[in-house]
N, C-alpha and C positions, 0 to 999 in steps of 0.2 A: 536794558539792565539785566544783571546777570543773578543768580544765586536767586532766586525770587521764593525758593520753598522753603516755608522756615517752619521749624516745629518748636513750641515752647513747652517744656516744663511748668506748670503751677500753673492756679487758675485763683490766686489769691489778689494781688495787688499788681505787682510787676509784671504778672502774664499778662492782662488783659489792656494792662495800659500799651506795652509795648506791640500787642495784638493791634491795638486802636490806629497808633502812628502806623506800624508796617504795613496795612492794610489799604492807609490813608497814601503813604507812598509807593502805592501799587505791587507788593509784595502779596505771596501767598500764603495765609499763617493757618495752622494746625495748634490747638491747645490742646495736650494730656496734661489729666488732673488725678491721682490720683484718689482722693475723697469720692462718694458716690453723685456728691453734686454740690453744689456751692455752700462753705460754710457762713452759717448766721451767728449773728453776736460777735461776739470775741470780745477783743482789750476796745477803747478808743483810742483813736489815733489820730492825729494835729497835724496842722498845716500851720508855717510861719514865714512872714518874706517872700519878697517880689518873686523869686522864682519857681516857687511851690502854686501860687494863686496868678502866674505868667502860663504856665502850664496845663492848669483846671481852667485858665479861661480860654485860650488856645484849643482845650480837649471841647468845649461847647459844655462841662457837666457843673462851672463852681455854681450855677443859681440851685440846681436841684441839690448841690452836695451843702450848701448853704440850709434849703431848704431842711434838711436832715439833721442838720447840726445837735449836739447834743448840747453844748451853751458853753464848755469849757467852766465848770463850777465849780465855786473856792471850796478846800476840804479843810477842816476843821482836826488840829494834832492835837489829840487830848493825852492824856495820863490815865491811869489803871485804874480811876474811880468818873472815868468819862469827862472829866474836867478839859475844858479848855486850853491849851499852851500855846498855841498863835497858829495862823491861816496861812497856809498854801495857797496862792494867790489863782483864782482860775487861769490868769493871763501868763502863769507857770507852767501849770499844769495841761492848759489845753492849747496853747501856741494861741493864733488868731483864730481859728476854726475846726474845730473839732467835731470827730463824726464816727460810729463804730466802724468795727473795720469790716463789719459783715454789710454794713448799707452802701459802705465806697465799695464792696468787691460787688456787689449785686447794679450797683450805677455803669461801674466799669461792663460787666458780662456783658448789662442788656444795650449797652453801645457796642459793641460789638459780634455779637451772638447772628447775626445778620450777615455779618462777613466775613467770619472766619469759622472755621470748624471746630467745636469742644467736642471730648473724649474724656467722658467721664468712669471712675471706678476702674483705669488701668497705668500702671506705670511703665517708664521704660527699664528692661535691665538686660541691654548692652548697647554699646555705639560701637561703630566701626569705622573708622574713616579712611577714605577712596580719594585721590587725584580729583574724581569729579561727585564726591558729596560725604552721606555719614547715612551710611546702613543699621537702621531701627532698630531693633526687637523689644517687643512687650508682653506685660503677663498674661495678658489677656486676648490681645488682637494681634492679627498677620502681618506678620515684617514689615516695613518699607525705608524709603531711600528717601532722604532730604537734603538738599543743597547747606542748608544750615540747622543747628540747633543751638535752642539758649535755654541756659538752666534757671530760671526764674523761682524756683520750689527751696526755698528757705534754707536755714544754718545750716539745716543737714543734709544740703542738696544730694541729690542722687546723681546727678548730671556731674556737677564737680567730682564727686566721689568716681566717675566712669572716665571723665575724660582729665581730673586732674592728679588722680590720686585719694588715696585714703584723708579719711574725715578728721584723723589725728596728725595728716601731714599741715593742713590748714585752719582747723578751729582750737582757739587756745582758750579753757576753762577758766574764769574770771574770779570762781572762789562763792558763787553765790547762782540760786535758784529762784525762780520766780513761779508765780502758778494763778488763771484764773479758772474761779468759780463761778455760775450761774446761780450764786445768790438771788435773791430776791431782793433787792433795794429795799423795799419795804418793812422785811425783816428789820432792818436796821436803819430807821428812818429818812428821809426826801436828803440828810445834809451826809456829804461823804464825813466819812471822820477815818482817819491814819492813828494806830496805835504803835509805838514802837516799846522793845527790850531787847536788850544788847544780842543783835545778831539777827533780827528779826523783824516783821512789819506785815501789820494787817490793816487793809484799805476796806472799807464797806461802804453800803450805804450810796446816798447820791442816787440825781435820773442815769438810767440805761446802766449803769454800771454794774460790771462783776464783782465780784469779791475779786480782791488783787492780793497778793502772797508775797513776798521777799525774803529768803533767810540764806543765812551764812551758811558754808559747809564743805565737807571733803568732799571729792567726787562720791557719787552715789553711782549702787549700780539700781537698774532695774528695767523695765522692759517698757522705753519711753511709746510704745504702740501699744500699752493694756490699760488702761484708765483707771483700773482698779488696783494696779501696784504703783502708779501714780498716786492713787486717794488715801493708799496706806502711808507711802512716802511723807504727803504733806500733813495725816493726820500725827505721824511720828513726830517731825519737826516741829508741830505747833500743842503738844501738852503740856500741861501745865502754864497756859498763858492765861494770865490775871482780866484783862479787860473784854466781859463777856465771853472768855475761853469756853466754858460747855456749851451755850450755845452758837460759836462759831464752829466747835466742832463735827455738833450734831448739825449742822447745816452742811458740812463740808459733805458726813456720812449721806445726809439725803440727796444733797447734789446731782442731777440728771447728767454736768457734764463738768471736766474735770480735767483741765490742760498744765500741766507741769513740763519746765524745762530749764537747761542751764541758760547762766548770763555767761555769753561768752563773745569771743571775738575771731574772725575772720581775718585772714590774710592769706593773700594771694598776688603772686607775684607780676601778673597782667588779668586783665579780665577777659580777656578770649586766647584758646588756646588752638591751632587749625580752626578748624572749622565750628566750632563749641566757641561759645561766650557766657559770662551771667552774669543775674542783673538783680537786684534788692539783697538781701540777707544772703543769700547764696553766694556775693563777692563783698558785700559791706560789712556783714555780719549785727548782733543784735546785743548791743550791750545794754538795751533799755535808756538808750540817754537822751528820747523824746525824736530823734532822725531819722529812724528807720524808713518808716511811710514816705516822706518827702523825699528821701534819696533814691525809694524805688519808682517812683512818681516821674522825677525828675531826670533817673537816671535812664528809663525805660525812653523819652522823648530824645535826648544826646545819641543813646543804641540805633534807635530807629532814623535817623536825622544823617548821623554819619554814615550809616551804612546807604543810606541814599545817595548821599552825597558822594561817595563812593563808587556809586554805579551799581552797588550790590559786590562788590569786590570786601571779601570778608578781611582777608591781609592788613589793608588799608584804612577799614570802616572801625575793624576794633583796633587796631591800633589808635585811632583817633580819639575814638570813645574811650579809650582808657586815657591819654594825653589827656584831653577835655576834662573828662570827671575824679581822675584819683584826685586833684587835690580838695577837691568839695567835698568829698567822700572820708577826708582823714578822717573828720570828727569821728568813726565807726572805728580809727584803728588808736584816737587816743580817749576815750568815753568807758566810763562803767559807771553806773548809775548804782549797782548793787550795794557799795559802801554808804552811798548817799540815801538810799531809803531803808537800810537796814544796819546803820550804825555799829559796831562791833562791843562799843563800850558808851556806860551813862554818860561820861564826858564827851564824848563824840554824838551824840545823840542831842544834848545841851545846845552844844555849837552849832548842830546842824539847824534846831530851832533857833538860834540867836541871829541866821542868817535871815529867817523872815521878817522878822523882828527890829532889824536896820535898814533904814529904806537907802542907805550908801550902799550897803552889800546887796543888797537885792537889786539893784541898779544896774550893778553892776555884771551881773551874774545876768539880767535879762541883756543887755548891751552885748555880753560874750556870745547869746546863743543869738542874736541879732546878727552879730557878724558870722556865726557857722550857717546861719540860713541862707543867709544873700550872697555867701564867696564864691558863685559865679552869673558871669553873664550870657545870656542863652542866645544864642546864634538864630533867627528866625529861618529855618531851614527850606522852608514852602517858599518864601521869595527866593534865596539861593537853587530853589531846584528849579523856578520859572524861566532864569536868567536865560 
């Protein structure tokens, strides 16, 4: 087999999964991370359908990520004097299995951490690509040369941004921001509760959970790497809000940590370009609409699987990997979740609770995301490469 060096970008979700497979099919993998070392907490993130939990069983991790699970728990929409207005069903909210994304990325590493190399606290910033590979450079460490690279490092990949172009040729703004906070659950009691006002939504409360954000809005500018023009951002956005507002505020202000970003969406017109490929939010992009995880999951085993199947011939492998997965992957180019948790108007905010409230519509609406989970069948790759 040929192309055997592969260096990934991120060390979030799709680095280490697709670390796991190429590794498994006798490749050499290199992970740079830029973070100083693995992030903890973050959002939860869900697993739904056969091929999300084909995958984790396959990977040898769903009993421990089972084990981890945070329960998928119903959240309670109330009204500006904490009232009730009907339940967000957990089997909504959290797919079949749900787990932060900080204990899948730390399940992921330590499968891997053994067999492939992390490089933590440096980024890449140039590619160069050769007949026979893609010449490095990074902030921090000394050149080198790899057969392959895959851009695994989120919306605002930097690998896309080097090998395909600028971040405004590919990411399209969806109209809406999101933002978690390191809340304390407790603050705000064991039951999640969802408050909405036209253009807005504050999520609290609940086990493991952050404070979740959603609001309407122009593009904003600010300096999405300072935390602190982030916390002015979201505390701008959120004044004046009636249910518990001062002290959501003042929780925002104590906050230790403090992630703000747009809901936007990706498009790309193949996922590997030469010698460059990417894999989770770097090619599906991240409209919030509950797929993100599953598609980098799923997508990182098709990468690793074709490009074996392949012989390591990158031409062929991502060609395939892109055949295989663009259509499972729409859901990321027709999805925005932002209208749906952050309503623009009371009458849109109405309907959107009227949808929990009919169990024809909620049937319905679970049935839809049933079919976007399972619309493909996974090729068992290991018996194809024994043949």
């Amino acid at each position: 087999m040929k192309n055997t060096n592969v260096l990934i970008s991120g060390a979030s979700i799709g680095g280490p999964a697709l670390a796991y497979w190429l590794t498994r099919f006798g490749f050499n993998v290199t992970v740079v991370e830029k973070a100083p070392s693995l992030r903890p907490g973050g959002q939860n993130v869900d697993f739904k359908g056969g091929p999300h939990f084909e995958v984790l069983t396959r990977m040898g991790v769903l009993d421990e990520v089972r084990r981890l699970q945070t329960g998928g728990i119903d959240v309670e929409i109330i009204d500006a004097d904490g009232r009730r207005l009907t339940l967000m069903p957990g089997e909504f909210t959290g797919g079949e299995l749900e787990i932060q994304r900080g204990d899948l990325a730390r399940v992921l590493y330590d499968r891997t951490r053994q067999t492939c190399e992390y490089v933590f606290g440096d980024s890449i910033t140039s590619l160069t690509q050769t007949p026979g590979g893609v010449h490095v450079t990074f902030e921090r460490g000394g050149p080198r040369t790899f057969d392959l690279v895959v851009g695994a490092d989120g919306i605002h990949s930097n690998v896309r941004r080097l090998a395909f172009g600028p971040e405004s040729d590919h990411v399209r703004f969806l109209g809406h921001y999101y933002a978690l906070v390191d809340i304390s659950a407790g603050d705000f009691g064991p039951v999640g509760k969802m408050y909405n006002e036209p253009g807005r939504m504050a999520s609290l409360g609940g086990p493991k959970a952050p404070g979740f954000f959603v609001f309407r809005s122009e593009p904003l500018e600010y300096d999405r790497h300072d935390m602190e023009e982030q916390r002015l951002v979201l505390l701008r956005a959120y004044e004046g809000l009636k249910w518990r507002g001062p002290a959501i505020l003042e929780a925002i202000k104590e906050s230790k940590d403090v992630y703000l970003d747009t809901v936007s969406q990706v498009r790309v017109d193949t996922y590997g370009k030469g010698r460059v490929a990417l894999l989770g939010d770097a090619a599906y992009g991240n409209t919030l609409a509950g797929f993100g995880t599953g598609l980098a999951l799923v997508g990182a085993y098709v990468l690793a699987g074709e490009l074996a199947l392949a012989g390591g011939d990158h031409r062929v492998g991502f060609q395939r990997y892109h055949d295989e997965f663009s259509t499972y992957a729409k859901i990321s180019k027709n999805g925005n979740a932002g209208p749906f948790l952050a309503p623009a108007t009371p009458a849109r905010i109405r309907m959107r609770n009227l949808m929990f409230k009919s169990s024809f519509v909620f049937g319905a609406m679970m049935k839809l995301t049933d079919k976007f989970a399972t619309n493909i069948t996974l090729k068992d790759y290991e018996s194809l490469l024994s043949r």
